[in-house]
C-alpha positions in Angstrom: -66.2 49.5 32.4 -63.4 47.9 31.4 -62.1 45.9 34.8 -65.6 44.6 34.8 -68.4 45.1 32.0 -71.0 44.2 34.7 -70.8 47.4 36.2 -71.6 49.2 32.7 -75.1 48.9 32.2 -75.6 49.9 35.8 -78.6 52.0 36.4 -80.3 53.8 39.4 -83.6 52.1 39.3 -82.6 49.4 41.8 -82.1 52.0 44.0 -85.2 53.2 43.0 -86.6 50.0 43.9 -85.3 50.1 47.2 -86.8 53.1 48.3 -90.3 51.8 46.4 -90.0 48.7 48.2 -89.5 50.9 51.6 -92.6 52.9 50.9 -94.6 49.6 50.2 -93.3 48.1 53.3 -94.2 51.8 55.5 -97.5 51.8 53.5 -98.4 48.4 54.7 -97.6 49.1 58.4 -99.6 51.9 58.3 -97.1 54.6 58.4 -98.1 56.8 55.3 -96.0 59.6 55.9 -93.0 57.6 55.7 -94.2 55.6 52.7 -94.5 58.8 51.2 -91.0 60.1 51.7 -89.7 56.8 50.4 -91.9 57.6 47.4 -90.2 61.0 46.9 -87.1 59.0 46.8 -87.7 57.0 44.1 -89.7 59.1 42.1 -86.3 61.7 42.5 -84.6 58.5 41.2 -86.9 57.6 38.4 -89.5 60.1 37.3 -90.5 58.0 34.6 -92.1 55.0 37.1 -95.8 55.1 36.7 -95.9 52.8 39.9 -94.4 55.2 42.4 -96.8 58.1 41.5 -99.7 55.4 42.0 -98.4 54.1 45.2 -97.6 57.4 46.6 -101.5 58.8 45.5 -102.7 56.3 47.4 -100.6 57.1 50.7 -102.1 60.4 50.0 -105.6 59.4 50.1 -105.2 57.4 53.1 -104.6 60.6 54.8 -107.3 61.9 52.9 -104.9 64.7 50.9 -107.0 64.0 47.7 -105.9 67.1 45.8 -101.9 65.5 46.5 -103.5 62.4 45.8 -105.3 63.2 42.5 -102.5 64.6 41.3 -100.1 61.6 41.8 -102.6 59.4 40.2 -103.4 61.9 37.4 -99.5 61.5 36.5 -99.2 57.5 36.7 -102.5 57.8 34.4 -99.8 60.1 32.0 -96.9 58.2 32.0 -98.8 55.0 31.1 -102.3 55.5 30.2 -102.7 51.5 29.9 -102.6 50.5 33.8 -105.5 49.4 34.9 -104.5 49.8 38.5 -103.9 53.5 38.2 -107.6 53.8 36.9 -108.7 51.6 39.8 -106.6 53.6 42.1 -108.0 56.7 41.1 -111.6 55.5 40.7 -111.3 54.9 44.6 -109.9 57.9 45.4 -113.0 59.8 43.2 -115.5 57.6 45.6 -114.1 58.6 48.9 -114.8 62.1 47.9 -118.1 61.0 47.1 -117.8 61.4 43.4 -119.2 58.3 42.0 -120.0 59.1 38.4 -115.9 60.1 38.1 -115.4 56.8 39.8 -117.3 55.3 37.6 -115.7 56.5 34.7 -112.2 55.5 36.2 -113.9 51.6 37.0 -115.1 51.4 33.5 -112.2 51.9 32.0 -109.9 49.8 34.6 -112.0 46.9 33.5 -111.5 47.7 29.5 -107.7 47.5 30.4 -108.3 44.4 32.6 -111.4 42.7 32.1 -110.3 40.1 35.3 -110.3 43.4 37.6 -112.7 42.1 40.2 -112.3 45.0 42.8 -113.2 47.6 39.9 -116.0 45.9 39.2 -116.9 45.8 43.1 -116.0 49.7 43.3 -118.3 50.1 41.1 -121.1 47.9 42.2 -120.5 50.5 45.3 -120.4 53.6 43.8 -123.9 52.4 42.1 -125.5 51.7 45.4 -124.3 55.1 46.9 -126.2 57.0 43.6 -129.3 55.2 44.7 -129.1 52.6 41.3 -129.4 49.0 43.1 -130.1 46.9 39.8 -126.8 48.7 38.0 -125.0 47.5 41.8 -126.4 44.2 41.7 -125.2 44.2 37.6 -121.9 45.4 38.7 -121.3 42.8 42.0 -122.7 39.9 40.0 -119.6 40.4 37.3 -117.2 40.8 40.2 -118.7 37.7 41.1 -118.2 36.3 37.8 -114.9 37.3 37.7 -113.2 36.2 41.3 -115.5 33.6 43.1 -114.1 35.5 46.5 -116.9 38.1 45.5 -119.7 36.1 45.2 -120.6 35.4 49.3 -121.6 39.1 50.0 -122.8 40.1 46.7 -126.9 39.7 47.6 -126.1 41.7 51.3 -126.2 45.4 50.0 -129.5 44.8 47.6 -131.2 43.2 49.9 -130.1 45.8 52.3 -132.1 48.1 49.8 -135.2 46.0 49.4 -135.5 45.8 53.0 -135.2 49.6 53.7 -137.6 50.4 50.6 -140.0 48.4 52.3 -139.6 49.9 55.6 -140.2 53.2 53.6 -143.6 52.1 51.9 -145.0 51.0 55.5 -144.0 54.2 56.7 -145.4 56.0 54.6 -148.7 53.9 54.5 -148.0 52.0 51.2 -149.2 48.4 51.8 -149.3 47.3 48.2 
């Protein structure tokens, strides 16, 4: 430190960084292993990054390793209970194991973090219309709409989708009225 004080308040998490960055950059090409193993790198390198547990759950669940994947998001969730996009994260991970009411739980409370989360509100909306509950979906698609005008263009497809397949059930089964 004292030929040059710019090197004294070096720390590792640009390295860290590096190796995120790597595993963002594998994760985007498709190549989840490897964004995984960049993951381990930085979370050797800083254990206390919330972000690196997220992004490495959700290599996990692209591979569809939920219990790895639960438990990486469960850990970003501890280290900081206040990001939205570990709830949001997590919430998707719950619905691809076909637990809705868990994902929910985790969309609920992405949007009390972030009320601007349009893509909770939307995993919602879907995890509402896979428990059978279209006016809850249509509740839930119609405030993504309200949030991010991007959701509004397919927000009447999936109910309609339902009224038209109850009706096909009623003339099935006879049911004119």
């Amino acid at each position: 430190c004292n030929i040059d004080n710019a090197y004294c308040s070096y720390t590792p998490v640009p390295v860290a960084t590096y190796f995120a960055d790597l595993g963002l950059a594998h994760y985007k090409l498709g190549n989840f292993e490897l964004a995984i193993t960049e993951y381990d790198q930085a979370i050797k390198i800083a254990p206390e990054e919330s972000e690196y547990y997220r992004m490495r759950g959700i290599a996990y669940r692209e591979l569809s390793l939920y219990e790895k994947a639960m438990a990486d998001l469960n850990k970003s969730i501890e280290i900081d209970p206040n990001r939205s996009l570990a709830y949001l994260s997590r919430g998707l991970t719950y619905y691809r194991q076909d637990q809705y009411q868990l994902s929910i739980g985790d969309y609920d409370k992405a949007l009390q973090l972030n009320p601007n989360e349009a893509r909770a509100a939307e995993g919602k909306g879907d995890a509402f219309r896979e428990l059978g509950q279209p006016t809850n979906a249509n509740d839930a698609y119609a405030t993504a709409c309200k949030i991010d005008n991007a959701y509004c263009s397919y927000t009447p497809v999936p109910i309609a989708t339902y009224f038209a397949d109850l009706g096909l059930a009623h003339y099935k089964l006879g049911n004119f009225e």
